[in-house]
MARZADREN-869042 format. One record per residue (C-alpha): residue in three letters; x, y, z. Coordinates in steps of 0.001 Angstrom, whole numbers, padded with zeros to 6 digits, always signed. Each point is the difference from the previous one (the first is absolute). Example, Ala and Ser with C-alpha at 12.3 -4.5 7.8 and 13.67 -1.06 7.14 Angstrom:
2
ALA+012300-004500+007800
SER+001370+003440-000660
//
This chain:
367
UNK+012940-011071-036404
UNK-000495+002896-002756
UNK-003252+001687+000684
UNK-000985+002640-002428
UNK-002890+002401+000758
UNK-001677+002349-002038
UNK-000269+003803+001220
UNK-003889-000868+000514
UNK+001141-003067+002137
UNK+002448+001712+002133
UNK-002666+002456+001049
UNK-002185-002482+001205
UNK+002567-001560+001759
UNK+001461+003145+001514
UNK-003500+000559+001560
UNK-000099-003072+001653
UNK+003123+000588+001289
UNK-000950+003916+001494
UNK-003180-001999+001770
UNK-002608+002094-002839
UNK-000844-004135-000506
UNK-000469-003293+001688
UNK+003774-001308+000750
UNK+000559-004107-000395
UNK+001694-000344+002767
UNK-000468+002736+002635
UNK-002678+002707+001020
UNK+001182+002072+002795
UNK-003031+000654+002102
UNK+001141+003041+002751
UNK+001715+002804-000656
UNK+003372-001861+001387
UNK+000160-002382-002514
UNK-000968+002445-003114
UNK+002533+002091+000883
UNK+002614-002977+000607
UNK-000960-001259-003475
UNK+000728+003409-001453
UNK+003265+000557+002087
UNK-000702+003779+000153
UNK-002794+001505-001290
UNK+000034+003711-001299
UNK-001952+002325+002256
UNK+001360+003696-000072
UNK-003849+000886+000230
UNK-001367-001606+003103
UNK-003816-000357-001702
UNK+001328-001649-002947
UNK+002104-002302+002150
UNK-003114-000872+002027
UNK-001910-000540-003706
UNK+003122-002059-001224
UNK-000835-002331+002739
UNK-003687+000024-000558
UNK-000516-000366-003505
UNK+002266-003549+001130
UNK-002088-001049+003036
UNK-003541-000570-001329
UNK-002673+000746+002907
UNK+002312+002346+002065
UNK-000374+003549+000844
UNK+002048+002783+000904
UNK-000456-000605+003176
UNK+000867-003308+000308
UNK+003059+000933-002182
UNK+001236+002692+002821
UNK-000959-002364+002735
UNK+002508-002545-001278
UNK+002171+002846-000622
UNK-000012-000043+003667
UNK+000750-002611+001066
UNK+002971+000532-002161
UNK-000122-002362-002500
UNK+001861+002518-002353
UNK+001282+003227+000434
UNK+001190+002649-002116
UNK+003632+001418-000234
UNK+002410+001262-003249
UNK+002042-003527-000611
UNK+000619+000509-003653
UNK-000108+003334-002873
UNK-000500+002080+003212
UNK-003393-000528-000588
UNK-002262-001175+003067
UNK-001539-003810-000219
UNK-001998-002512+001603
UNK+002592-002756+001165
UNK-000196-002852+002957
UNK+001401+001251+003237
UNK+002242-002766+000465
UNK+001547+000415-003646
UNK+000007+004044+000423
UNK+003951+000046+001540
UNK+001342-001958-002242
UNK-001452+001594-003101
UNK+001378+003447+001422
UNK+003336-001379-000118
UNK-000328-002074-003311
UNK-001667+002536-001742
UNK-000966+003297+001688
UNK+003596+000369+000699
UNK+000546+001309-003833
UNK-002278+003084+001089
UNK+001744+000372+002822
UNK+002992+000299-001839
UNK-001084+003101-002075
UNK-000944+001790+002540
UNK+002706+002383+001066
UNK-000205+002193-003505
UNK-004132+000338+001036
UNK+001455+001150+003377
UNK+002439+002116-001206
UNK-002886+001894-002159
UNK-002194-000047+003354
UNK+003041+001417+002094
UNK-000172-002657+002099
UNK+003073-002170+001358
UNK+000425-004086+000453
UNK+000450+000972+003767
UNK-003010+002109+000408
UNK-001986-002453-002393
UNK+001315-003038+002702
UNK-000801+001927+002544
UNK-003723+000593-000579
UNK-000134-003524-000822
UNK+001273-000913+003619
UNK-002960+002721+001474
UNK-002502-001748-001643
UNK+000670-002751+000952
UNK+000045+001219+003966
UNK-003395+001531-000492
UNK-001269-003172-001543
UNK+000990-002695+002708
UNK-002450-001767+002412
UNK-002624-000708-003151
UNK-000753+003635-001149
UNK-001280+001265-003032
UNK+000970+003861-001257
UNK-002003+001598-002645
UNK+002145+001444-002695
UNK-000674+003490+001519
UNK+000748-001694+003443
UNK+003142-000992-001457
UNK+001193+003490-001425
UNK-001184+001220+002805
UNK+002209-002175+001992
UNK+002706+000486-001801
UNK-000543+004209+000421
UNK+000244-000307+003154
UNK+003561-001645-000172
UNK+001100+002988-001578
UNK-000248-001723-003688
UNK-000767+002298-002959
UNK-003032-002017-001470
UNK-001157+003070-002398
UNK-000383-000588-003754
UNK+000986-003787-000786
UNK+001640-000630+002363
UNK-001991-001105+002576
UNK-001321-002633-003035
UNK+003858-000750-000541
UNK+000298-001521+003823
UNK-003082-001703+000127
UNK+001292-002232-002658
UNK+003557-000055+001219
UNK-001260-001401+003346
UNK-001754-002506-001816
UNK+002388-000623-002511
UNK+002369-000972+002216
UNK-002088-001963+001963
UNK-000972+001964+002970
UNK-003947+000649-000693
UNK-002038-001422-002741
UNK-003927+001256-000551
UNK-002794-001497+002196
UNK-003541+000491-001097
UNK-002044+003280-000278
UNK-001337+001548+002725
UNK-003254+001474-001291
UNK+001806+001926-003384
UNK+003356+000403+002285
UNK+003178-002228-001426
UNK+001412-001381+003281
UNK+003614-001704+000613
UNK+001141-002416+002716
UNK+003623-001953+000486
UNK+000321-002518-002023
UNK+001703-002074+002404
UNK-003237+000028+001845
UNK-002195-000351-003402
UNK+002137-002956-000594
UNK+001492-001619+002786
UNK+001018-003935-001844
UNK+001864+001535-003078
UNK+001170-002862-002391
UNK+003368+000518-000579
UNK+001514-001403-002976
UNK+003166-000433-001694
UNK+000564+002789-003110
UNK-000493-002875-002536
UNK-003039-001321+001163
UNK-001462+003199+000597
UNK+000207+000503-003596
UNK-001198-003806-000869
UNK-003107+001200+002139
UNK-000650+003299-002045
UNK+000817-001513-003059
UNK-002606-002910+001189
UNK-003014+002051+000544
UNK+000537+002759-002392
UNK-000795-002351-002847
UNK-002184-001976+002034
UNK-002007+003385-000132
UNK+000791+001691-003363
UNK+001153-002968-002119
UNK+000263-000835-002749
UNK+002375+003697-000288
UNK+003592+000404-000018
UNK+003385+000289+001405
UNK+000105+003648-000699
UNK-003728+000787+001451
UNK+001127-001866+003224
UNK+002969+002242+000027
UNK-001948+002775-000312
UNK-002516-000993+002839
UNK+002272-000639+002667
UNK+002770+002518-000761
UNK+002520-002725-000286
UNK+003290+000155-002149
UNK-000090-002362-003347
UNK+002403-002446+001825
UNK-001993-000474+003192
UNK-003165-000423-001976
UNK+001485-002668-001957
UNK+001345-001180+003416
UNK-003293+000089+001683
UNK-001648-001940-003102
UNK+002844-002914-000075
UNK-000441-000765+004079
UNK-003789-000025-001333
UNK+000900-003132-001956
UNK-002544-002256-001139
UNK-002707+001896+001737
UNK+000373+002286-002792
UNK-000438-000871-003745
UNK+001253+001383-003345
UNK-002515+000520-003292
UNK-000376+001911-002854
UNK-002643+002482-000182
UNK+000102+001344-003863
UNK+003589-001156-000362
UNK+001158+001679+002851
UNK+001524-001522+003320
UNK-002129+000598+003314
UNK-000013-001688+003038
UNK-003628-001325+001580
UNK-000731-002497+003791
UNK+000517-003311-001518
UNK-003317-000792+002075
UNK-001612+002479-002262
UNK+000735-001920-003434
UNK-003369-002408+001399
UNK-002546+003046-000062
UNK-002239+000317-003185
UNK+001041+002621-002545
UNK-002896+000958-002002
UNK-000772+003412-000028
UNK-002642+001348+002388
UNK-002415+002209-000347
UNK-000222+000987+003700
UNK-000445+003361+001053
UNK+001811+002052+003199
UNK+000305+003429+001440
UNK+003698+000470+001475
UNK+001072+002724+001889
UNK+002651+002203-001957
UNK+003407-001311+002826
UNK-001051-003391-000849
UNK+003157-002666-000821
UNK-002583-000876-003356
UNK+002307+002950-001483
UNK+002273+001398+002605
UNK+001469-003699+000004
UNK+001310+000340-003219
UNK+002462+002721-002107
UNK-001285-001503-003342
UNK-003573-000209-000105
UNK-001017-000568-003396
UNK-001862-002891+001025
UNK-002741+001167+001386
UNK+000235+004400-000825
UNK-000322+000887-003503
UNK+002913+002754-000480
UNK-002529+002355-000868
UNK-001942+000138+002656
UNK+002749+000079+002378
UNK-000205+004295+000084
UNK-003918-000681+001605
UNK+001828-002789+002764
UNK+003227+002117+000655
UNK-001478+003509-000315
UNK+003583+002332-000992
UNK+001972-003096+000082
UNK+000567+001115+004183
UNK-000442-003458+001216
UNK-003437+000042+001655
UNK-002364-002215-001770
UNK-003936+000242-000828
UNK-002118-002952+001965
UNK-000279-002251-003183
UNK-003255-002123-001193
UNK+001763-003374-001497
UNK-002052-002559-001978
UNK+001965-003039-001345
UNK+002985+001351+001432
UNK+000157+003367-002069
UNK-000848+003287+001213
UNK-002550+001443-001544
UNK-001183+003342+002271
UNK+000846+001131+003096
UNK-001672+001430+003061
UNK-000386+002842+002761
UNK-001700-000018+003449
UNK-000794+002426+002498
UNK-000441-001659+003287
UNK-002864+001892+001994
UNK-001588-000788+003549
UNK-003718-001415-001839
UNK+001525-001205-003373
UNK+002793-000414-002275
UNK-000276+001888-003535
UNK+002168-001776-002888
UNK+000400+001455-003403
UNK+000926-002387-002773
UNK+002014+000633-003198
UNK+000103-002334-002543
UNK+002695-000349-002464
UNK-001460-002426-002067
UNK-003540-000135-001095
UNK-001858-001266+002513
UNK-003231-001753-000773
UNK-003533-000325+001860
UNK+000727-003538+001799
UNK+003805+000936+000719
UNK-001087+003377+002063
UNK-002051-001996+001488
UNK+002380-002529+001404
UNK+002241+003074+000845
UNK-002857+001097+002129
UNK-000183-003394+001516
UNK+003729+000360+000896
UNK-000192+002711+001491
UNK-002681-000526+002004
UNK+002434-002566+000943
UNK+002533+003110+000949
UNK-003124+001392+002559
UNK-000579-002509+001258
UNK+003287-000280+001444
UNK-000514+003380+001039
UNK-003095-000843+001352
UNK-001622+003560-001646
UNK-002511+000202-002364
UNK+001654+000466-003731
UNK-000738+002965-002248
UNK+001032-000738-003300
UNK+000807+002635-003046
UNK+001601-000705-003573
//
């Protein structure tokens, strides 16, 4: 079947696919099954992991989101970029050795920088994970703290360095906040049922629900997202097989849930406020689709990598956002980078009421 698709179409599609719209044939309706759909979700930031869920679970709140959190329906660890997800717990061990295992890889020149050596790196690892048996939870301070007293050097970054070794190579992974502290636990005890699949179906399953979540993209942006090498993402996408479909978007191959080809694709005029680690753009290396190139300097302030919290209506970014998170309110500051009119600032408002709600504070609101 060729299916073509318009720039404008693809958009509409794609946002279907991130969960931004009604999906034909599944709504995931907990926080398992969001971040199932996804296969990872981006969430360096805690609070805009917590949003990322949010914005995709109408009616729940923050605290509902940590509750499930809780009862460990996801948990957070570094399984691809060496950048720290959202993932399943049962998928988590696998992904660390499908994909996380790249970062691993690089690691000895960071240690060699940090002064640190494979043995002593290991070794921390292996007190961790005696400190963390039984069902405890360490702090991150706990952990350094831990690891001081073990007669490791945490100064500088190092201490940062074996916290994600230890995770990295599947030791700890992140459990949920206590109060503002990060906390870490064993994984093996986060995730006692891992699913353990063969290499090439671990990479039918990524390939699976990274377009099932970001389609209609490409090879290359899957690639990017998961860290992979060209041949295993082409790999990954051929184990996919008929799960996955081929069209053209403006003449140019991409690769979309063959599911997905039954949602409508007129443009929308809907209207959200995403956090800035959202996989809307972190899913993607090419994002002309939905970021104007010049308005990526206002998203990706000095090009460093950590994006603005983005107001999107019909799929395109048009301003972005900052809160500050108090005990009787949350202030948010908007910035438009498009001319926004009287009955668009006013849906804005309405979204992010939306946002405080889920905070369940009282929203002040400044442009």
């Amino acid at each position: 079947m060729d299916v073509r698709l318009t720039g404008a179409e693809a958009l509409a599609l794609r946002m279907t696919s991130l969960l931004l719209r009604p999906h034909p044939s599944a709504k995931p309706a907990d926080v398992a099954g969001v971040v199932e759909w996804f296969g990872a979700m981006q969430a360096q930031d805690a609070a805009s992991g917590m949003w990322s869920l949010g914005v995709r679970l109408q009616g729940w709140s923050l605290t509902d989101v940590r509750a499930a959190l809780e009862r460990r329906e996801a948990l957070r660890t570094w399984p691809m970029r060496g950048t720290v997800h959202l993932v399943p717990p049962r998928d988590a061990r696998w992904m660390l050795a499908v994909t996380g295992v790249r970062a691993l890889a690089g690691a000895a020149a960071r240690r060699a920088t940090l002064g640190l050596t494979e043995a002593e790196a290991d070794r921390a690892a292996d007190v961790l994970g005696a400190a963390l048996v039984g069902g405890g939870r360490l702090t991150r301070a706990q952990c350094l703290a831990t690891l001081t007293a073990a007669g490791i050097d945490t100064s500088g970054q190092r201490g940062y360095h074996l916290l994600w070794y230890a995770s990295q190579r599947g030791v700890t992974c992140i459990a949920p906040h206590v109060g503002t502290e990060q906390t870490f636990a064993l994984l093996d005890e986060w995730a006692p049922d891992p699913h353990r699949p063969e290499r090439d179906e671990a990479l039918g399953i990524l390939a699976l629900r990274y377009f099932r979540g970001h389609g209609p993209t490409t090879r290359q942006d899957f690639a990017g997202w998961t860290g992979l090498t060209a041949a295993d993402a082409r790999r990954g996408i051929a184990v996919a097989g008929d799960a996955l479909a081929t069209v053209r978007v403006d003449d140019a191959e991409a690769i979309v849930d063959a599911a997905l080809l039954d949602a409508p694709r007129a443009p929308v005029d809907d209207l959200h406020v995403l956090p800035g680690f959202d996989e809307y753009l972190l899913g993607f290396k090419d994002r002309a689709l939905m970021l104007d190139r010049a308005h990526l300097p206002a998203v990706v302030p000095g090009g460093n990598g950590v994006f603005q919290a983005t107001v999107v209506r019909g799929g395109r970014v048009v301003g972005t956002w900052k809160r500050t998170i108090g005990k009787t309110r949350v202030t948010v500051t908007v910035q438009p980078l498009t001319p926004l009119a009287g009955a668009t600032r006013a849906r804005v408002e309405e979204a992010l009421n939306g946002y405080a709600r889920f905070l369940d504070l009282p929203l002040r609101l400044a442009w």
